[in-house]
C-alpha positions in Angstrom: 0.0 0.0 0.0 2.7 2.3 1.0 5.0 2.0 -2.3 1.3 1.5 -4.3 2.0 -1.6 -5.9 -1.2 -3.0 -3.7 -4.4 -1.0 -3.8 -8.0 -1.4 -1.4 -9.5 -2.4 -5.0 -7.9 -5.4 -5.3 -9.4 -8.8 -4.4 -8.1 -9.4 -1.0 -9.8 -6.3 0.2 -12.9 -6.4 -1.5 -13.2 -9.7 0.2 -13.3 -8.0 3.7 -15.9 -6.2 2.8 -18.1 -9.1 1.3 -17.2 -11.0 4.8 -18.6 -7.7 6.3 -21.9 -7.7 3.9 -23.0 -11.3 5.5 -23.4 -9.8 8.7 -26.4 -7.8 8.2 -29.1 -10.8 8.6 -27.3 -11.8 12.0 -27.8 -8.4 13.6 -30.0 -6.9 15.6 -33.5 -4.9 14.5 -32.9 -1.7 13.9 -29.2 -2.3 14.4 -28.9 0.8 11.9 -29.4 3.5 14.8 -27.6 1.2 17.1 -24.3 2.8 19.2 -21.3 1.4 20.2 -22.1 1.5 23.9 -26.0 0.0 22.8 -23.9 -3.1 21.4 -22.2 -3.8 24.7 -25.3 -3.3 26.5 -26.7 -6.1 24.7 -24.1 -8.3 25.0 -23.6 -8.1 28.6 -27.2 -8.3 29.3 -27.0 -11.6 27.2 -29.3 -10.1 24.1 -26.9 -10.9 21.6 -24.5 -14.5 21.2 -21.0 -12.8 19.3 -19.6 -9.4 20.4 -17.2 -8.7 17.5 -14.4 -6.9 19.2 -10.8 -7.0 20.5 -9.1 -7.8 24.2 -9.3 -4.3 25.2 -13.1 -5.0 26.1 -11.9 -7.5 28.6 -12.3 -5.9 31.6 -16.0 -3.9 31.1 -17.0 -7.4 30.0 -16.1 -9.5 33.0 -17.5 -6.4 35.3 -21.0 -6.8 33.6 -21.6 -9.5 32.0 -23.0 -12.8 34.4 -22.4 -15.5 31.4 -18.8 -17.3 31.0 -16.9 -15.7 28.2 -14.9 -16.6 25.4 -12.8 -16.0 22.4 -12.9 -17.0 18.7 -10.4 -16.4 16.1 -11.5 -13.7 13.2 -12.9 -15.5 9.5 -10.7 -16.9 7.7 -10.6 -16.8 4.0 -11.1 -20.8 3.7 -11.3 -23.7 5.9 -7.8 -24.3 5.8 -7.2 -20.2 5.3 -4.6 -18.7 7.4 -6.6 -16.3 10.0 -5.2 -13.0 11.1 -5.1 -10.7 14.1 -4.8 -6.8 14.6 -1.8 -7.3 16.9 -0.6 -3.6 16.9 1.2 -1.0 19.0 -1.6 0.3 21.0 0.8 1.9 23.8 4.3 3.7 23.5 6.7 5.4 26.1 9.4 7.3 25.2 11.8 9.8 26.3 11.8 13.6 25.8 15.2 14.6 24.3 15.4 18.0 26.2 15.3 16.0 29.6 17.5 16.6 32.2 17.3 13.6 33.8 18.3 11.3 31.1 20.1 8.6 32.9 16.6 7.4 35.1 14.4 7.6 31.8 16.7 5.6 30.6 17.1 2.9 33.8 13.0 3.5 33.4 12.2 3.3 29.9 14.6 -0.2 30.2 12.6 -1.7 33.1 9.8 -1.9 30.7 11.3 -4.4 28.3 12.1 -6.6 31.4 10.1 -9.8 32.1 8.7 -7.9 35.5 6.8 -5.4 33.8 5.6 -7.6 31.2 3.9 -9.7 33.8 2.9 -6.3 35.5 1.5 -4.8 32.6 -0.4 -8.1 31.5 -2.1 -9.0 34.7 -2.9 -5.5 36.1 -4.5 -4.4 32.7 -6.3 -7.6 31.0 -6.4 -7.8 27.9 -3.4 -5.1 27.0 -0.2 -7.1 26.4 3.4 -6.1 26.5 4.4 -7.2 23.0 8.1 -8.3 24.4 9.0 -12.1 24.1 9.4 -13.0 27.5 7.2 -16.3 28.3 4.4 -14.8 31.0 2.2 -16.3 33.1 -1.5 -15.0 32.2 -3.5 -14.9 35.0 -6.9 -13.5 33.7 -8.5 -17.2 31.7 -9.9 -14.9 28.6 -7.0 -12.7 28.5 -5.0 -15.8 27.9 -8.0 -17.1 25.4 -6.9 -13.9 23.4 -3.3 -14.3 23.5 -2.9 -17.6 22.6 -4.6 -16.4 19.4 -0.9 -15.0 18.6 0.1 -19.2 18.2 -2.6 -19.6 15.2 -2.9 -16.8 13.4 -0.6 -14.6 11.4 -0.2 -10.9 13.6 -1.4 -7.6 11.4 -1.9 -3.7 12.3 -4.4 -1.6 12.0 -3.9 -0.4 8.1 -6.0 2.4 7.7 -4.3 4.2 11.2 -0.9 6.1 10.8 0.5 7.1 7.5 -2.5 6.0 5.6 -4.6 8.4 8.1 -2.2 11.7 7.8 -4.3 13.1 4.5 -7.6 14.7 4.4 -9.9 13.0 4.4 -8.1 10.5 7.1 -8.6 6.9 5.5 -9.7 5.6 8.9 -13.1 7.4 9.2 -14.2 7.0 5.7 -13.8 3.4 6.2 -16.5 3.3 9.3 -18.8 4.8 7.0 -18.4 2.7 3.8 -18.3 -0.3 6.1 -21.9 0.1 7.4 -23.1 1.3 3.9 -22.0 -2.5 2.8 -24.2 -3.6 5.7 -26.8 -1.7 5.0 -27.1 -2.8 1.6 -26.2 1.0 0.0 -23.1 0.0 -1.7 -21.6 -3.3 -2.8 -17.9 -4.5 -1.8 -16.9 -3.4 -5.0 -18.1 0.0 -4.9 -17.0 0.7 -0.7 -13.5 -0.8 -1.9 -13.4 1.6 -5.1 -14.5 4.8 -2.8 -11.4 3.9 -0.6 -9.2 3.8 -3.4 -10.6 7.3 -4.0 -9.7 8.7 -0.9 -6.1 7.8 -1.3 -5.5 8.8 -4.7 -6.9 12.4 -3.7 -4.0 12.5 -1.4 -1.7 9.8 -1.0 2.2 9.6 -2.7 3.9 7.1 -2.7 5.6 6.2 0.5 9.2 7.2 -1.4 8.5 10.8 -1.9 7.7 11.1 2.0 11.2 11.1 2.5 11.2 7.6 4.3 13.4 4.3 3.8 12.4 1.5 2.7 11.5 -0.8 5.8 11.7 1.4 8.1 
């Protein structure tokens, strides 16, 4: 996407919005005015069977919800499909370059790629996970449901946020919208995937002309 040899019309994304289009019979009535926090209502209050979602709802979840939870992996693209997960930087610290106390950011900003605040991080905030290797005992059961999703299925970001978000219109907030028009039955697959395309090519350059390196 970034060097444009891949664009949102091609088949692999018009095929997230067709998976998107085949949820419309399985929600709710009048699922059209529906808000985000109306959706976890009904979940917790046991009104609807799936909640389509990540970790990060763990917590509000397990506070209000009186069934046992669990987690699926996302569709996959065929039976025997490799499945994927948005497994993405959610949380950064860093160090302002104008401090004056540089040496304890430093002994600071390296405690938190130690095993301790991995297990710190994981088990005083279910469902956010410090993305080091070290092996960590999980201690919340559907926090390590989610996790172990890492074992079968390949790890993916988020790609409308960052660089394809700087431009105007952002691509992230477009895609909301086209999303639920595919839902709603307003606009095929084909046509959400070709308005995305639009967006970019009203703003986007190629990722060489941004003045950054390849892999980086």
């Amino acid at each position: 996407m970034l060097s444009g040899q891949a664009k949102l019309t091609d088949d692999a994304f018009v095929q997230a919005f067709t998976e998107m289009q085949k949820w419309a019979p399985y929600l709710g009535d009048g699922h059209q005015a529906q808000g985000y926090t109306d959706s976890q209502n009904l979940f917790t209050l046991g009104r609807a069977a799936i909640y389509p979602t990540g970790s990060w709802e763990i917590t509000g979840f397990q506070q209000h919800a009186d069934s046992e939870l669990g987690a699926v992996p996302p569709p996959r693209a065929s039976v025997d499909g490799t499945c994927h997960i948005s497994d993405h930087t959610n949380t950064g610290i860093g160090m302002n370059a104008a401090t004056e106390n540089e040496e304890a950011v430093r002994t600071f900003l390296e405690w938190t790629t130690s095993q301790e605040f991995a297990v710190l991080l994981t088990n005083a905030a279910p469902g956010f996970f410090s993305l080091s290797s070290h092996s960590i005992d999980v201690e919340n059961a559907l926090a390590s449901e989610f996790i172990a999703k890492r074992d079968i299925c390949e790890s993916t970001i988020r790609l409308a946020h960052q660089i394809l978000a700087r431009g105007k219109p952002p691509l992230d907030t477009p895609l909301w919208t086209l999303t639920a028009n595919v839902i709603n039955g307003t606009m095929t697959p084909r046509e959400a995937a070709a308005a995305a395309q639009a967006n970019l090519d009203s703003w986007f350059e190629p990722f060489w002309s941004l003045g950054y390196a390849s892999g980086v």
